[in-house]
DRENDO-1510 file (C-alpha; in Angstrom, 1 decimal, always signed):
<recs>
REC; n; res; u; v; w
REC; 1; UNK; +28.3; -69.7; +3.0 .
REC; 2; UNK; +26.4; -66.3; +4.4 .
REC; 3; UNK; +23.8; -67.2; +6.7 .
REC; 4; UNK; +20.3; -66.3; +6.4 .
REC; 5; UNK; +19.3; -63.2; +8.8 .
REC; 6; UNK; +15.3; -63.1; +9.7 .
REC; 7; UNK; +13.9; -59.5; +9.5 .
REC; 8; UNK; +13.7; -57.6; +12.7 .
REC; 9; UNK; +10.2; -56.5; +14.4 .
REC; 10; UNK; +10.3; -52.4; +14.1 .
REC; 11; UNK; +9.4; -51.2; +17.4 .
REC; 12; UNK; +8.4; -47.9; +19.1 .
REC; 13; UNK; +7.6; -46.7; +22.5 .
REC; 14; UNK; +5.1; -44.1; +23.8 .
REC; 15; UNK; +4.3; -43.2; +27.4 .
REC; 16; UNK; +6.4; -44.0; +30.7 .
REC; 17; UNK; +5.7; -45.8; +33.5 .
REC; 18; UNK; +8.4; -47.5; +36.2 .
REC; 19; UNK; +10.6; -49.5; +34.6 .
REC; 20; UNK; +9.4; -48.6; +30.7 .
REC; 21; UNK; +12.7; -47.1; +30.0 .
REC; 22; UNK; +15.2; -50.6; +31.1 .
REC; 23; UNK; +12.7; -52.3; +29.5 .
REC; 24; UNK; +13.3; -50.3; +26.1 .
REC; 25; UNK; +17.0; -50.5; +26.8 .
REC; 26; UNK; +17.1; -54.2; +27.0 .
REC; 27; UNK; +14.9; -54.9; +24.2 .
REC; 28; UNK; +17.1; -52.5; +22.2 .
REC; 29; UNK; +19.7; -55.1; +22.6 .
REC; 30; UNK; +17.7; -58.4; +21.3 .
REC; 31; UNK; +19.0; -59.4; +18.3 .
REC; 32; UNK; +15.0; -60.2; +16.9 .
REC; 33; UNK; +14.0; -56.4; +17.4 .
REC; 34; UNK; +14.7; -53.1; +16.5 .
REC; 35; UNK; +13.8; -50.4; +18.6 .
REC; 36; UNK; +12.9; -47.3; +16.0 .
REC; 37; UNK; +12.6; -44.8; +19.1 .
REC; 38; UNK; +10.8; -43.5; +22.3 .
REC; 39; UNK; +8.4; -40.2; +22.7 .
REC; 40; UNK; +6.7; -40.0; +26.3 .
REC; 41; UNK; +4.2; -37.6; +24.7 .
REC; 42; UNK; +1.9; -38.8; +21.6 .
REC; 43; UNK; +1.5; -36.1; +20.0 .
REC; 44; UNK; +5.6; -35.3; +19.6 .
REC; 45; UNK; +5.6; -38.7; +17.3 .
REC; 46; UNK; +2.6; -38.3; +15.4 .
REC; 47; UNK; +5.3; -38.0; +11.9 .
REC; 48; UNK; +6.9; -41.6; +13.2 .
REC; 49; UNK; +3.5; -42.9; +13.5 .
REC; 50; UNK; +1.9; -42.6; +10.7 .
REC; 51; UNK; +4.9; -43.7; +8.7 .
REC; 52; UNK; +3.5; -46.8; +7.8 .
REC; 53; UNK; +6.9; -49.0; +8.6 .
REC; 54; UNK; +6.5; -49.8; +12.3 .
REC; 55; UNK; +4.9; -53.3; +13.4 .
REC; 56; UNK; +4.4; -52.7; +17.3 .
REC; 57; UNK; +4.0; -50.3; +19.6 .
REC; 58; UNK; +4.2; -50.6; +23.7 .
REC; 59; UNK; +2.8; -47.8; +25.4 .
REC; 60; UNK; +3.6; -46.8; +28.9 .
REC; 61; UNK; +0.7; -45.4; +31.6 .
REC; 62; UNK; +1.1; -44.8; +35.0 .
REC; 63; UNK; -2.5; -44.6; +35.3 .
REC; 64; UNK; -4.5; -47.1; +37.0 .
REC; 65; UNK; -7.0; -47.5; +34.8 .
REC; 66; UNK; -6.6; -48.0; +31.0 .
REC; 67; UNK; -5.6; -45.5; +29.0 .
REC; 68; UNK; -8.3; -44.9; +26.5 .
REC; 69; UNK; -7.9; -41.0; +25.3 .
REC; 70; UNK; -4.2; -42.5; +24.7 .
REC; 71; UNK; -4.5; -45.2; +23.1 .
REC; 72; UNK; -6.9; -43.5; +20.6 .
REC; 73; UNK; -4.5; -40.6; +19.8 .
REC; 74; UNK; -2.1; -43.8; +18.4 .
REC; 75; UNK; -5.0; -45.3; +16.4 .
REC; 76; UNK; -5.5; -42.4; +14.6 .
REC; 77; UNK; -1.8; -42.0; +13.4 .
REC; 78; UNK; -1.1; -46.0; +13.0 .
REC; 79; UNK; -3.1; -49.3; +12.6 .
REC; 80; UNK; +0.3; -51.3; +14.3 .
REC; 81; UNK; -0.4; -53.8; +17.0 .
REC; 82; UNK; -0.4; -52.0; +20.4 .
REC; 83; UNK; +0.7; -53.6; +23.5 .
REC; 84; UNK; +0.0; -51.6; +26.3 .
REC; 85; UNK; +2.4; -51.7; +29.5 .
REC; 86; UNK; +1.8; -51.1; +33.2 .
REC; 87; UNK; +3.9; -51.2; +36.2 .
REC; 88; UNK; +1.7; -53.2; +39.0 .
REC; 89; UNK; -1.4; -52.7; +37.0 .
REC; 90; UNK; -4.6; -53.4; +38.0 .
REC; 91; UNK; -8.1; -55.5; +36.9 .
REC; 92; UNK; -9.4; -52.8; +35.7 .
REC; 93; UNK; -6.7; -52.3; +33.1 .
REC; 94; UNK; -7.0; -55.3; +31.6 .
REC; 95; UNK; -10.9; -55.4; +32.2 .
REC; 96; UNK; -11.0; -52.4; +29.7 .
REC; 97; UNK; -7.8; -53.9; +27.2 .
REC; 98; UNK; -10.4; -56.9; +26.7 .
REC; 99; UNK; -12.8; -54.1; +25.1 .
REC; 100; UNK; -10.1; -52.3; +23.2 .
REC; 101; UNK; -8.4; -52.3; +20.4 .
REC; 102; UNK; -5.0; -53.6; +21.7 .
REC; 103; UNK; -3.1; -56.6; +21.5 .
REC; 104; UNK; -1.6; -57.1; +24.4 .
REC; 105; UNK; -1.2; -55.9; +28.3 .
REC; 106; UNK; +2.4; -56.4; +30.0 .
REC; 107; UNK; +2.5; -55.8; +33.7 .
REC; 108; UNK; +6.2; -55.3; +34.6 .
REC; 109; UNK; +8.3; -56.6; +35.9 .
REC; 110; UNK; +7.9; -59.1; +33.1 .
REC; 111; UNK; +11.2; -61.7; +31.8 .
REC; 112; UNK; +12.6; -60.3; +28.6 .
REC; 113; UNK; +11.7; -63.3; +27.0 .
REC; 114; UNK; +8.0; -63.1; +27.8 .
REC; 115; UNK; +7.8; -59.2; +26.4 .
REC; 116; UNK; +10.1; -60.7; +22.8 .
REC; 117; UNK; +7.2; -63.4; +22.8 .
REC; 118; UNK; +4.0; -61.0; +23.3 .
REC; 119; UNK; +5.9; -58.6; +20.8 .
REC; 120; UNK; +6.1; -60.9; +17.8 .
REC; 121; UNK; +2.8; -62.4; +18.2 .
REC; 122; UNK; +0.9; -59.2; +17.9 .
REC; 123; UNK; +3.3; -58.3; +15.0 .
REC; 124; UNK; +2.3; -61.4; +13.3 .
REC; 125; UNK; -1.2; -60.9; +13.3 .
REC; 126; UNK; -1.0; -57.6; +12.4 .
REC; 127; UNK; -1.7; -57.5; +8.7 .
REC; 128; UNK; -4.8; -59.1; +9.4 .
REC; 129; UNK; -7.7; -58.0; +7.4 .
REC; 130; UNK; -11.8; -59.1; +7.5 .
REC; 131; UNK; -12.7; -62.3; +6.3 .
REC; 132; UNK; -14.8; -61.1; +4.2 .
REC; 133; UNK; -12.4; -58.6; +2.6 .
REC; 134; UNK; -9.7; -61.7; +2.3 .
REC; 135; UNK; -12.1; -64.0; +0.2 .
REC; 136; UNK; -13.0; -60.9; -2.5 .
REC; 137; UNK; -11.1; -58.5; -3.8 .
REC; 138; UNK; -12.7; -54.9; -3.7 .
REC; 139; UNK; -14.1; -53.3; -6.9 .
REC; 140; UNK; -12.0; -50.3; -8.8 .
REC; 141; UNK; -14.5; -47.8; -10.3 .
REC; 142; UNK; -12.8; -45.2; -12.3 .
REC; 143; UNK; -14.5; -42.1; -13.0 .
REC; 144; UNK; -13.0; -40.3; -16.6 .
REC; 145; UNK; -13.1; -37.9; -19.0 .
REC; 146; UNK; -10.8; -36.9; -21.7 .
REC; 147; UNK; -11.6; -33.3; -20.9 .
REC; 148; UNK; -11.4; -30.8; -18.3 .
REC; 149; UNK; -14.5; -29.0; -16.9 .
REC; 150; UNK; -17.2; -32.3; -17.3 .
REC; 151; UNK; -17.5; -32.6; -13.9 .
REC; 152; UNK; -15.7; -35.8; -12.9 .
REC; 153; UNK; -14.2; -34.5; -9.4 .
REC; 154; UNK; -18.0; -33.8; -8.5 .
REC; 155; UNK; -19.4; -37.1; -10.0 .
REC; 156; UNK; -16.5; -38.8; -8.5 .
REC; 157; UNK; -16.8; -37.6; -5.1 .
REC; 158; UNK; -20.6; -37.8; -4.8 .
REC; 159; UNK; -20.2; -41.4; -5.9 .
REC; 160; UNK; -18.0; -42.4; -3.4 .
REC; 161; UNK; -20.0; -41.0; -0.7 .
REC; 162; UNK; -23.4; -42.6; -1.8 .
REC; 163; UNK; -21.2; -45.8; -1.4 .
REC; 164; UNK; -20.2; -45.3; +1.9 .
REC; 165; UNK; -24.0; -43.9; +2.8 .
REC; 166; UNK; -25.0; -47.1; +1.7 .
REC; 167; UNK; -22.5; -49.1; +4.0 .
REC; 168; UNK; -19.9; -50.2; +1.5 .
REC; 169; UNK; -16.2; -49.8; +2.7 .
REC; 170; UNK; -15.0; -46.9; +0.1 .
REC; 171; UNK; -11.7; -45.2; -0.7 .
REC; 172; UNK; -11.4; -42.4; -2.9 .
REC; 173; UNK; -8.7; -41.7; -4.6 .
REC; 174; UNK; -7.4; -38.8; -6.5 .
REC; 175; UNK; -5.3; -39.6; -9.2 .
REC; 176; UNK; -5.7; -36.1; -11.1 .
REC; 177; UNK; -2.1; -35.5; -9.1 .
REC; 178; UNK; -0.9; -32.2; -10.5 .
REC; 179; UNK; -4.3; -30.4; -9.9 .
REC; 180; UNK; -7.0; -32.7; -8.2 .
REC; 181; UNK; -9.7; -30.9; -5.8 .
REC; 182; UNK; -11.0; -33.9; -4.4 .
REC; 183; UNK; -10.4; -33.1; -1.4 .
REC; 184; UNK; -11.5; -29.4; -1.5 .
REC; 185; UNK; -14.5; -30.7; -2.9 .
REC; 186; UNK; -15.1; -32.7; +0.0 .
REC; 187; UNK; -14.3; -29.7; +2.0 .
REC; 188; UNK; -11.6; -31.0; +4.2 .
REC; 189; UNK; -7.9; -29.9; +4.1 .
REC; 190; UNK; -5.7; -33.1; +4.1 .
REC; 191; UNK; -2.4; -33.5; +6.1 .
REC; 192; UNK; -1.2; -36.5; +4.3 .
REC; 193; UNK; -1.9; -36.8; +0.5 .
REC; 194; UNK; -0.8; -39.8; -1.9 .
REC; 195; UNK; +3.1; -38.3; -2.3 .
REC; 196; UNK; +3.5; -38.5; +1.3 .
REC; 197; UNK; +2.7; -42.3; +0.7 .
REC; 198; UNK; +4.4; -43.0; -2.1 .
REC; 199; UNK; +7.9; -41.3; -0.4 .
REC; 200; UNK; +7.2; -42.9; +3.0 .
REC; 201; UNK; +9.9; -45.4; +4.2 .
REC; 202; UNK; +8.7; -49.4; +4.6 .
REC; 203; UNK; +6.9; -51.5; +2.5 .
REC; 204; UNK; +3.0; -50.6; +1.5 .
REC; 205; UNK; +0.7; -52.6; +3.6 .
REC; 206; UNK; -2.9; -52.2; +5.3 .
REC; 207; UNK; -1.5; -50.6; +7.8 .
REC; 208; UNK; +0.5; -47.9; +5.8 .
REC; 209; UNK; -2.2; -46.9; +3.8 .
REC; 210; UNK; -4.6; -46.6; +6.4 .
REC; 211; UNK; -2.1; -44.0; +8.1 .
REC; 212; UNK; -2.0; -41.4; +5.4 .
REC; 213; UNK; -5.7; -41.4; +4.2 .
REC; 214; UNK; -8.1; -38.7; +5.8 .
REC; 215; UNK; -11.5; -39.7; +7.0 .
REC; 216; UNK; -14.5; -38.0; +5.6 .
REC; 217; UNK; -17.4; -37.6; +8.2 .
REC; 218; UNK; -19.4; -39.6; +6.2 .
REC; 219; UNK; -16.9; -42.5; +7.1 .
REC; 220; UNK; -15.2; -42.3; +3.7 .
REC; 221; UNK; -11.7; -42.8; +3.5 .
REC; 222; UNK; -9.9; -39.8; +1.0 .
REC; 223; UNK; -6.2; -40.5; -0.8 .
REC; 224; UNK; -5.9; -36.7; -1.9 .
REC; 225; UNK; -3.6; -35.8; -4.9 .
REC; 226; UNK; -0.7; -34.1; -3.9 .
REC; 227; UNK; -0.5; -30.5; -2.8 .
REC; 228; UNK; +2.4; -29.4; -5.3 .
REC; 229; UNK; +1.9; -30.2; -8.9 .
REC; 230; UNK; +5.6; -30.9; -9.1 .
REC; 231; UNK; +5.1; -33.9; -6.3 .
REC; 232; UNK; +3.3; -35.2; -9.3 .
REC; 233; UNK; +6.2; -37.3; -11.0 .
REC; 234; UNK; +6.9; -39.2; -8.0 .
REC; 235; UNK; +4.1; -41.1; -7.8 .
REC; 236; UNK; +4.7; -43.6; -10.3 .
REC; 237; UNK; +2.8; -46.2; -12.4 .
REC; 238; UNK; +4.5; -48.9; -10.0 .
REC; 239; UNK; +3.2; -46.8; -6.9 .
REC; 240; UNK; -0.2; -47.2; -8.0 .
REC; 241; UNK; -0.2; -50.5; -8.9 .
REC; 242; UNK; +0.9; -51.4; -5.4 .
REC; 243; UNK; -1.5; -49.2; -4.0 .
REC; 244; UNK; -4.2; -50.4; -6.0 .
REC; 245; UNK; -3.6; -54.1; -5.0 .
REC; 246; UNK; -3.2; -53.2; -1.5 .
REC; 247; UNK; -6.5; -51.0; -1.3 .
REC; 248; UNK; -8.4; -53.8; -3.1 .
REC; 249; UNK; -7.6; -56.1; +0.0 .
REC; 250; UNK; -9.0; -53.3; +2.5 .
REC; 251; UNK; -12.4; -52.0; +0.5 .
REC; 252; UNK; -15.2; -53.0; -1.2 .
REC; 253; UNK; -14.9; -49.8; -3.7 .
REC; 254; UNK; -12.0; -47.9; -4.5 .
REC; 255; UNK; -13.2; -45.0; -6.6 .
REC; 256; UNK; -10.4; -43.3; -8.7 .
REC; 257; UNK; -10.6; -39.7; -9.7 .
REC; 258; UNK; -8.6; -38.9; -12.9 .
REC; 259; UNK; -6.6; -36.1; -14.9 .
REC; 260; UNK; -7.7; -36.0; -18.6 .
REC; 261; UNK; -4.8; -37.7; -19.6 .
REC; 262; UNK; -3.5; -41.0; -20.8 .
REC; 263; UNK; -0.4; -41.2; -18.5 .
REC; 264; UNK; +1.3; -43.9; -16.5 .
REC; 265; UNK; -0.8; -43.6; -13.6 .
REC; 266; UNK; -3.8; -43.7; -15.7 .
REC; 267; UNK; -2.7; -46.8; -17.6 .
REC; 268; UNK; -1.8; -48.3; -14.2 .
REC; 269; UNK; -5.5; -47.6; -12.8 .
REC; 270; UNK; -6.7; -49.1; -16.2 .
REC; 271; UNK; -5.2; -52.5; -15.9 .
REC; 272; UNK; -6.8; -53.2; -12.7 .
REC; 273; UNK; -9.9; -51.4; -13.5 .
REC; 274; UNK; -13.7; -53.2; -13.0 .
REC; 275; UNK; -15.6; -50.4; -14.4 .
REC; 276; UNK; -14.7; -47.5; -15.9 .
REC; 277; UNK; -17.2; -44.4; -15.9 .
REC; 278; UNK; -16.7; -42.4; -19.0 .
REC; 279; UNK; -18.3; -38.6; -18.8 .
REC; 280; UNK; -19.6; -37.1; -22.1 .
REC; 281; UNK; -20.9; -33.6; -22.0 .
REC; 282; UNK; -23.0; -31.8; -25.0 .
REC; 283; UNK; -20.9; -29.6; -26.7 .
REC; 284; UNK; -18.4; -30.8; -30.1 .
REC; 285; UNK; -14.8; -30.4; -27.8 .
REC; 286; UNK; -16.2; -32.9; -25.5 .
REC; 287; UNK; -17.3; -35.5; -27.7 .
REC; 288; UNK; -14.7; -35.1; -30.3 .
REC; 289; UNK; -12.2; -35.9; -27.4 .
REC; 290; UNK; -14.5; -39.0; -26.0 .
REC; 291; UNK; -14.2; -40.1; -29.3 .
REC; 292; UNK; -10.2; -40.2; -29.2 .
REC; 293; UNK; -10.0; -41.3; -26.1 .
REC; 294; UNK; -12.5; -44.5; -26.8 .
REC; 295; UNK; -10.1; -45.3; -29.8 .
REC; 296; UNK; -7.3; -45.0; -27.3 .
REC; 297; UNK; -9.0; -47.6; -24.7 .
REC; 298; UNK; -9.6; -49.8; -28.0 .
REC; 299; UNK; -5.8; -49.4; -28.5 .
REC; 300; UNK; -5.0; -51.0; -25.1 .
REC; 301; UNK; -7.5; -53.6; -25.5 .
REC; 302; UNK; -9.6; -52.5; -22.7 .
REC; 303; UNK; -13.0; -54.4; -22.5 .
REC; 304; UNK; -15.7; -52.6; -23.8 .
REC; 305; UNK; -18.2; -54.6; -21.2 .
REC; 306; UNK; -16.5; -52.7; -18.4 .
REC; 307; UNK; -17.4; -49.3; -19.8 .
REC; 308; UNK; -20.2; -47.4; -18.8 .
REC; 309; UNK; -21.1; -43.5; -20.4 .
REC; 310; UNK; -22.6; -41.1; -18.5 .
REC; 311; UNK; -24.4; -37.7; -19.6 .
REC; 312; UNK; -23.8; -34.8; -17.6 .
REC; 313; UNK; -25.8; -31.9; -17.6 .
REC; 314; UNK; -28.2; -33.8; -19.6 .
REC; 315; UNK; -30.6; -31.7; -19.1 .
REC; 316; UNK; -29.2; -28.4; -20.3 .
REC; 317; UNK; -30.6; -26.7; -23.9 .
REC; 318; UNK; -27.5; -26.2; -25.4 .
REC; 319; UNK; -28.4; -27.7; -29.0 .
REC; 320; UNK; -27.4; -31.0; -28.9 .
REC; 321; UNK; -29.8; -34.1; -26.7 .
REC; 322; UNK; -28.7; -37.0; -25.8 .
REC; 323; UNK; -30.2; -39.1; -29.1 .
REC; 324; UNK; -27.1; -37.0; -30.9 .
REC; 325; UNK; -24.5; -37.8; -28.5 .
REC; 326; UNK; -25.4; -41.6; -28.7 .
REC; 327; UNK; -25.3; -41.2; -32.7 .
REC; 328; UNK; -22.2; -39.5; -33.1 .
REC; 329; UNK; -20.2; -41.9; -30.7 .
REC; 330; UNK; -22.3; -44.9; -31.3 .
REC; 331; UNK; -22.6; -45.5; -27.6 .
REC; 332; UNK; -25.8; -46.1; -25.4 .
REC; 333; UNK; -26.0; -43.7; -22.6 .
REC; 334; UNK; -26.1; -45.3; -19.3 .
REC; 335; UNK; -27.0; -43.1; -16.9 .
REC; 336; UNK; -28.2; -39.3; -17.2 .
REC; 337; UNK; -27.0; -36.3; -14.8 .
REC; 338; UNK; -29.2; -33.3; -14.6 .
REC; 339; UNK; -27.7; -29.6; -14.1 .
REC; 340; UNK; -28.6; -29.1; -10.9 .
REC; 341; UNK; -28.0; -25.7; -9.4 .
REC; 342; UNK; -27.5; -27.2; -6.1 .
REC; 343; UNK; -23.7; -29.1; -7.3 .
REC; 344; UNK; -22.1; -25.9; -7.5 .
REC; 345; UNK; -23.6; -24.3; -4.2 .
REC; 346; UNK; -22.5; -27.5; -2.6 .
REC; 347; UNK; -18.7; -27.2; -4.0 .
REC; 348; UNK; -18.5; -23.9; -2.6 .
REC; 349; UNK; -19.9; -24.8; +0.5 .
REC; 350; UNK; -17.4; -28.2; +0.4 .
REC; 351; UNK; -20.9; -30.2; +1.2 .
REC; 352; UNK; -21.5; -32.9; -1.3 .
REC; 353; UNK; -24.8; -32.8; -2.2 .
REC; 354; UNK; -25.3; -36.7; -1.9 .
REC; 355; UNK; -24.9; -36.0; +1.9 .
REC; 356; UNK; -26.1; -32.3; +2.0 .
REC; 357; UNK; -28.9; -32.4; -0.4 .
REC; 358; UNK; -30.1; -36.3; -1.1 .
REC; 359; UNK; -33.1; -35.0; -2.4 .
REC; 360; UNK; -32.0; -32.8; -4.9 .
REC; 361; UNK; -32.0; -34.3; -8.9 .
REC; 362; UNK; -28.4; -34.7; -9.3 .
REC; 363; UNK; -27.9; -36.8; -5.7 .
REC; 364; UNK; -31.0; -38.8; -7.2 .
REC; 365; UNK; -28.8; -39.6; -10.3 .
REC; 366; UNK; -26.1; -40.5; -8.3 .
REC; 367; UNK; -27.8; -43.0; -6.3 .
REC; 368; UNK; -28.9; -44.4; -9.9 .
REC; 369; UNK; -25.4; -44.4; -11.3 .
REC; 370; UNK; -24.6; -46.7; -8.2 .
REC; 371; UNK; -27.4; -48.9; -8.8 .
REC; 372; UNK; -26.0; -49.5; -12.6 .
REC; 373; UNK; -22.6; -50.3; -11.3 .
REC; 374; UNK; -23.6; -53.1; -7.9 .
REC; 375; UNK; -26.1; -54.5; -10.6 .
REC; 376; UNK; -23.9; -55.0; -13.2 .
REC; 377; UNK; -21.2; -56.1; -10.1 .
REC; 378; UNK; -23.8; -58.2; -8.8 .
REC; 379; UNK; -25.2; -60.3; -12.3 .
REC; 380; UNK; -20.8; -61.0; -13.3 .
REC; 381; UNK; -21.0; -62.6; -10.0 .
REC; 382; UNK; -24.1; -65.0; -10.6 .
REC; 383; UNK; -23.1; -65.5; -13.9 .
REC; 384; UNK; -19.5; -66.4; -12.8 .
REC; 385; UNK; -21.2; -68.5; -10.5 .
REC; 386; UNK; -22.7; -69.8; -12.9 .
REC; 387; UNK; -20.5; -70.7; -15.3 .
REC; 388; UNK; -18.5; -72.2; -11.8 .
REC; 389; UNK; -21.4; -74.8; -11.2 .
REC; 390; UNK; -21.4; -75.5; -14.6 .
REC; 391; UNK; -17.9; -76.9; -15.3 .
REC; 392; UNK; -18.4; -78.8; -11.9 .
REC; 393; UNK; -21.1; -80.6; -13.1 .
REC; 394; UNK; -18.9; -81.3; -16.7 .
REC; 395; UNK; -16.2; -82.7; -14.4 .
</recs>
């Protein structure tokens, strides 16, 4: 009969101080850990880091106060548990520890034992996520259209900011993975897109993810698409489901940015979609291919309460209004999106206008399209509620 091994805790080690180096050596040899590898200089393992697969780091200083600039430079490559270790530290160390975000302070010379113990308790709580974000699940928006050009990257990304201005928890996500601008959009240039993810070594967790998204200054969090569109067929329908369920545990909105087609990360993103934001434009192309695509979503049995058209360029004299759009595709326009010449001044300036221009019509229309989406989020809830109390009182 084989016996049962228990999974190792992945460890690495940053910094030096007296006796960092035996200790690494010794816990290199326990038969509960694994020791991934040292670097006395953060910024040489920045790649190891933000690999998502390590569930404790112990950092060295030889300083006698706590090292705060050093500690930071490992939070923004990793959310693993870090235990921070001193020779002969002193109070004001672990003064400042209590006040950081750290697990742990070890002050050698410490029994093997002790360090094994402090280890695997800040591994174990590191998957740890808010309350509030453990008792309901965040929402999926998806923002489409079945043709290029409608502006869904801009709608998309002005969305997700107007979230995050408002002080919801919001990842955006870039799913148009052979050619998405998301992130140029957004003006910032990515080191990590969603292929480095999806290739990345370990199991998906909180803490994974959190190491290969980029931070917006706006405090949104960006997934971008990848940087070669031949990266493209890596990241499977699999890889997004995971990433999807994973994400839902960390945010209140994860807004998805599509490609105009129906493929298997789309269908992926549709399964575990809450509300899916279609974009119709006034010209024929547009609505002829709105029209397939709705007959495609009727196809795969998606719920027709979760869909929500909005107009762009509403207001532009083209020949067609939006009474004709609603006739041809028998749909009821939710929400309207004026031409506003400030959209494409804030592209090429990589400035969305939500945070550049609030004022301006289109950011105005924004902040309306979120309204329609928390209200509709907000009466399924009392209605689920509802319905909750309801078969309580039947029972």
């Amino acid at each position: 009969m084989s016996e049962q091994t228990t999974p190792r805790t992945r460890l690495y080690f940053t910094g030096n101080c007296d006796g960092f180096n035996e200790l690494r050596d010794a816990l290199a040899q326990h038969p509960e850990l694994e020791v991934i590898g040292s670097s006395e200089h953060v910024a040489q393992a920045t790649g190891v880091l933000a690999g998502g697969h390590l569930e404790c780091i112990l950092h060295g200083t030889r300083s006698g106060a706590f090292p705060a600039d050093e500690v930071a430079a490992i939070r923004e490559q990793t959310r693993a548990p870090i235990v921070v270790v001193a020779a002969g530290g002193t109070a004001a160390i672990l003064d400042e520890a209590l006040e950081a975000d750290v697990s742990d302070v070890l002050l050698l010379p410490q029994m093997i034992e002790n360090v094994v113990f402090t280890v695997k308790k800040a591994s174990h709580a590191k998957r740890a996520v808010p309350e509030s974000s453990r008792t309901q699940l965040g929402r999926v928006v998806t923002v489409f259209s079945p043709k290029g050009g409608t502006g869904k990257t801009v709608t998309a990304s002005n969305f997700a900011c107007t979230l995050t201005k408002q002080g919801r928890r919001t990842l955006l996500l870039d799913l148009d993975l052979q050619f998405g601008d998301a992130a140029i959009v957004l003006g910032i240039e990515p080191e990590k897109t969603i292929y480095d993810l999806v290739v990345a070594p370990g199991e998906l967790d909180f803490e994974k993810l959190a190491g290969y998204t980029t931070k917006h200054p706006c405090g949104l969090d960006i997934l971008p698409a990848p940087l070669r569109p031949e990266d493209a067929e890596l990241v499977t329908e699999s890889k997004i489901t995971r990433l999807l369920e994973v994400a839902r545990e960390c945010y209140d909105v994860i807004v998805v940015d599509t490609s105009p087609f129906f493929h298997g990360p789309m269908l992926a993103t549709l399964d575990r979609t809450d509300d899916l934001l279609v974009l119709c434009g006034l010209d024929v192309p547009t609505l002829k291919n709105v029209r397939l695509a709705m007959q495609t979503l009727e196809l795969l049995s998606f719920p027709k309460s979760r869909i929500r058209f909005v107009l762009n360029r509403a207001n532009t004299k083209v020949g067609l209004s939006k009474r004709e759009v609603e006739s041809a595709l028998r749909i009821t326009i939710d929400v309207e999106m004026p031409s506003d010449r400030a959209v494409p001044v804030s592209v090429n300036q990589g400035a969305p206008v939500a945070l550049s221009n609030p004022g301006c019509d289109f950011a105005k229309a924004i902040a309306s399209l979120t309204k329609v989406v928390v209200t509709e989020q907000k009466a399924k809830g009392k209605a689920k509620a509802g319905r909750r109390r309801l078969s309580l009182a039947r029972s």
